[in-house]
N, C-alpha and C positions, 0 to 999 in steps of 0.2 A: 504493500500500500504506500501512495505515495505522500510525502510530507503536507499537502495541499488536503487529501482526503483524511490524512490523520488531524490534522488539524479541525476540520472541516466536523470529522465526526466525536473528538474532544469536546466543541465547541456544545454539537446537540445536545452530550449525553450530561452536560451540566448545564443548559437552559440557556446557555452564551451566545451574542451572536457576533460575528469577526467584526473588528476593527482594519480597515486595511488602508494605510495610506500610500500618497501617491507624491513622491517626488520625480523631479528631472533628473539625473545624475550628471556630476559635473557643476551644477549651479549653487554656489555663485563663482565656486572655486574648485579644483576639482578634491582638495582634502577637506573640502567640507563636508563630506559627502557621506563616508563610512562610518563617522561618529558619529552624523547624524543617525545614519539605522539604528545601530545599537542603541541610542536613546528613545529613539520611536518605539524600541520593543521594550526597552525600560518602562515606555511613560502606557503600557496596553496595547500595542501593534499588534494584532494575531497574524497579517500576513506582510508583508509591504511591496507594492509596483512601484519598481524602477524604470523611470522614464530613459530613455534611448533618445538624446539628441538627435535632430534632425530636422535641415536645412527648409523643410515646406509641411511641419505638423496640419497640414489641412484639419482632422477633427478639432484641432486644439484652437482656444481663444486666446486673447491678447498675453493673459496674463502666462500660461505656458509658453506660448511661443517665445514670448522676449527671454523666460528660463533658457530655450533651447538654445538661443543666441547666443546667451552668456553663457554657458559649458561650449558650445562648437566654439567660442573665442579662445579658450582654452584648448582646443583641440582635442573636446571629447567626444571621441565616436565611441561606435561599438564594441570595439576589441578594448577599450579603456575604460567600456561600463563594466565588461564580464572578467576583468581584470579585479575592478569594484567588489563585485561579488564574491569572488574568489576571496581578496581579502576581508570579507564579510565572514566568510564561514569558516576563517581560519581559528573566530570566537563563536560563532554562533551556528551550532548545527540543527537545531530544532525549529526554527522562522523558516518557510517558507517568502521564498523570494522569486517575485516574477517578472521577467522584462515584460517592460509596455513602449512599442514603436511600430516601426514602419515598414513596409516588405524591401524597400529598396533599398538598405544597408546588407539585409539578409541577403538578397539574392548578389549584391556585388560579390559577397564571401563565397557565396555557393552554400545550399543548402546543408547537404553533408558535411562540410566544415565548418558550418555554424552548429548544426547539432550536435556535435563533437565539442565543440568549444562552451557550449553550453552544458553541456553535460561535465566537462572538466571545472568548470566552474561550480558545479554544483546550483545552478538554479531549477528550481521547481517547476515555473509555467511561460510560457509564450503568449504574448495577448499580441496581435498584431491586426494593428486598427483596420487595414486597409486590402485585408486579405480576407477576400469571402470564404464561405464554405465547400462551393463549388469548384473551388480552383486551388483546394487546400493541402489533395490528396498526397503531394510529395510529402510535403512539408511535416506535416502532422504524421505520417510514416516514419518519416526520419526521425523528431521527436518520440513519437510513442514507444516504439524500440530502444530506447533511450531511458525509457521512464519518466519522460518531458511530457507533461499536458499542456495542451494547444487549447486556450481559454479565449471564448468567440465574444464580440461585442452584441447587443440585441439592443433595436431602437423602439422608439414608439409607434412604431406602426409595422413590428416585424410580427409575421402571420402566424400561426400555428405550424404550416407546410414547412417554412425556415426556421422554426425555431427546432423541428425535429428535426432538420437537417443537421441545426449546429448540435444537437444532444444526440447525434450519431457519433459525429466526429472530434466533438470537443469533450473535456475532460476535463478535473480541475473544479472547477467553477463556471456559471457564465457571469458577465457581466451588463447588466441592464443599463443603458443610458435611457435616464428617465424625462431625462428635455430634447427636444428639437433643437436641433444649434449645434453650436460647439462648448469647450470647455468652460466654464464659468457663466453662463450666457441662463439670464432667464430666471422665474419663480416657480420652486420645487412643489407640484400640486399633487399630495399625497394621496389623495382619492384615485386618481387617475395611474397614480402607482401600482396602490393596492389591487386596484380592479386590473392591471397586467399582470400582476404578478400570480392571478390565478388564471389568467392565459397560461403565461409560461407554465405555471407545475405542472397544468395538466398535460405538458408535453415534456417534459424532463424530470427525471430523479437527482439531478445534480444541484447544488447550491448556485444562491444565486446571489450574488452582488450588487447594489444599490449605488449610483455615482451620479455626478453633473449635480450640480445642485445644493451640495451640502454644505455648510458654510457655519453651523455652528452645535453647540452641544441638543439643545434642545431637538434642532432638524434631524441626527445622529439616534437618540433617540426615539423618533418617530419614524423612522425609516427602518430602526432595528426590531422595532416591534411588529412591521409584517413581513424583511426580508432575512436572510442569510448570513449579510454582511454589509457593513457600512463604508465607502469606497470617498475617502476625502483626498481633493487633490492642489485645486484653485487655491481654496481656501489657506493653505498650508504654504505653496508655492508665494503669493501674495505675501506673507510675514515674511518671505525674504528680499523680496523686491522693494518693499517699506524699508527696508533696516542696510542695504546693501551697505552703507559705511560704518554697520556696526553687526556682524556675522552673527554674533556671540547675541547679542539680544535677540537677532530671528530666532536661530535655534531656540532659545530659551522661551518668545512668543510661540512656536511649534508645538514643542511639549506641553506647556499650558492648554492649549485648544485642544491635545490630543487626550489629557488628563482628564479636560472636563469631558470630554465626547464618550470616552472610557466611564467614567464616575456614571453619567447619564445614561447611557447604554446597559448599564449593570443593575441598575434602580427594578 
C-alpha cells in the first residue's frame, strides 16, 4: 500500500480528514523550500503538493504564477524540485509528497526517466494539471509500476462518464477544483461543492480533495466536513509574496494559517 493510501486510510479510521498544502518549490528562494515542509508537517500537513515551476502555469492565477517566476529566476526546474524531495525524505519518511505541474517538463525528460527519477526521489503522487485521462496511458504505466499514483484534477462541470474514466486510471486521491477559473480566483460556494461531491463518490472509491478557494480556517473546516481533504495553496503562497523582504515572517505567517486550518478541521 502506498504512502498516499496509508495515509488516506489512517486518516478514516480516526474520523480525520487531510490537510494538504500547496507550495511552488523554489519560491522565494530555493533553501526556503525544505524547511518549509518539514514545518508544514510540524504545524498538521497530512500530505503536501509540490509545485513544479513553470514558465506558462495556464491553471494557475496571478498569485502562483508570479511564485513560479520567482523559483525559475533561480533556476528551479524539475530535476531541482525532485532533488527537493529527495532531501525531504532524507528526515521524513512517512508525509506523502506529490509533484503538482505541467506535462511539458515531463515529456522534455522523457517519460521513463522521469518515472525513474521520481521514484528515486521517493515521491508519492503525480498531479499533472494538463494531462487528461485519455492520453495518460504511458505515463501512468510508467508510474504505476513504480508505485507512483497518477492523481487527476476534476472540474465543475466534469460528468460522471470522466470522472470514471479518471477512477480507472488514477490512484492516490482525486482532486476537485471547486471554482471555475484559475488558482485563487472567485467565492468558494459550499452547497454546490457538497452537491459534487456526491456526483463524484458515486463514481469513485478513492478520496477526494477539496482546492481553489480556501483561504482560511473556518473555509478549511467546512470543506473538511463533506470532503476527504482540505487542499490550500493561494492562500499560503500569498504570505510569501507579502513578506518577500522578510522570509522568516512568511514562513512563520504559513504555519499560523496552517495551525488554525488544522485546530479547525479537528473540532
Amino acid at each position: 500500500m502506498s504512502r498516499l493510501a496509508n495515509k488516506f486510510a489512517e486518516l478514516k479510521a480516526s474520523g480525520r480528514k487531510a490537510l494538504i498544502p500547496f507550495i511552488t518549490a523554489g519560491d522565494p528562494y530555493p533553501e526556503f523550500t525544505v524547511p518549509l515542509l518539514h514545518e508544514m508537517v510540524a504545524a498538521g500537513a497530512d500530505v503536501i503538493e509540490l509545485g513544479v515551476p513553470f514558465s506558462d502555469p495556464m491553471a494557475d492565477g496571478p498569485v502562483i504564477q508570479r511564485a513560479s517566476e520567482r523559483a525559475l529566476s533561480h533556476h528551479v526546474g524539475l530535476r531541482k524540485v525532485l532533488s527537493m524531495a529527495m532531501e525531504f525524505r532524507k528526515t521524513d519518511q512517512d508525509t506523502p509528497l506529490v509533484l503538482m505541474g505541467y506535462l511539458n517538463p515531463i515529456e522534455i525528460m522523457g517519460y521513463e526517466d522521469f518515472a525513474n527519477a521520481v521514484q528515486r526521489a521517493e515521491v508519492d503522487g503525480v498531479l499533472t494539471v494538463d494531462l487528461p485521462p485519455e492520453e495518460s496511458e504511458s505515463c501512468v504505466r510508467m508510474l504505476r509500476d513504480r508505485g507512483i499514483d497518477q492523481i487527476f484534477l476534476l472540474a465543475p462541470n466534469t460528468n460522471a462518464e470522466r470522472i470514471q474514466k479518471m477512477d480507472a486510471v488514477g490512484s492516490g486521491y482525486l482532486y476537485y477544483v471547486s471554482l471555475k477559473g484559475v488558482t485563487g480566483a472567485g467565492h468558494l460556494d459550499t452547497a454546490d461543492v457538497e452537491e459534487k461531491l456526491q456526483l463524484i463518490r458515486q463514481n469513485t472509491a478513492l478520496p477526494v480533495g477539496v482546492g481553489f478557494g480556501v483561504k482560511d480556517a473556518d473555509t478549511a473546516k467546512t470543506i473538511a466536513a463533506i470532503a476527504d481533504g482540505v487542499v490550500v495553496g493561494s492562500a499560503l503562497i500569498s504570505k510569501i509574496e507579502a513578506n518577500l523582504d522578510d522570509p522568516q515572517r512568511a514562513k512563520h505567517e504559513i504555519i499560523t494559517l496552517l495551525k488554525s486550518m488544522r485546530a479547525a478541521m479537528d473540532v
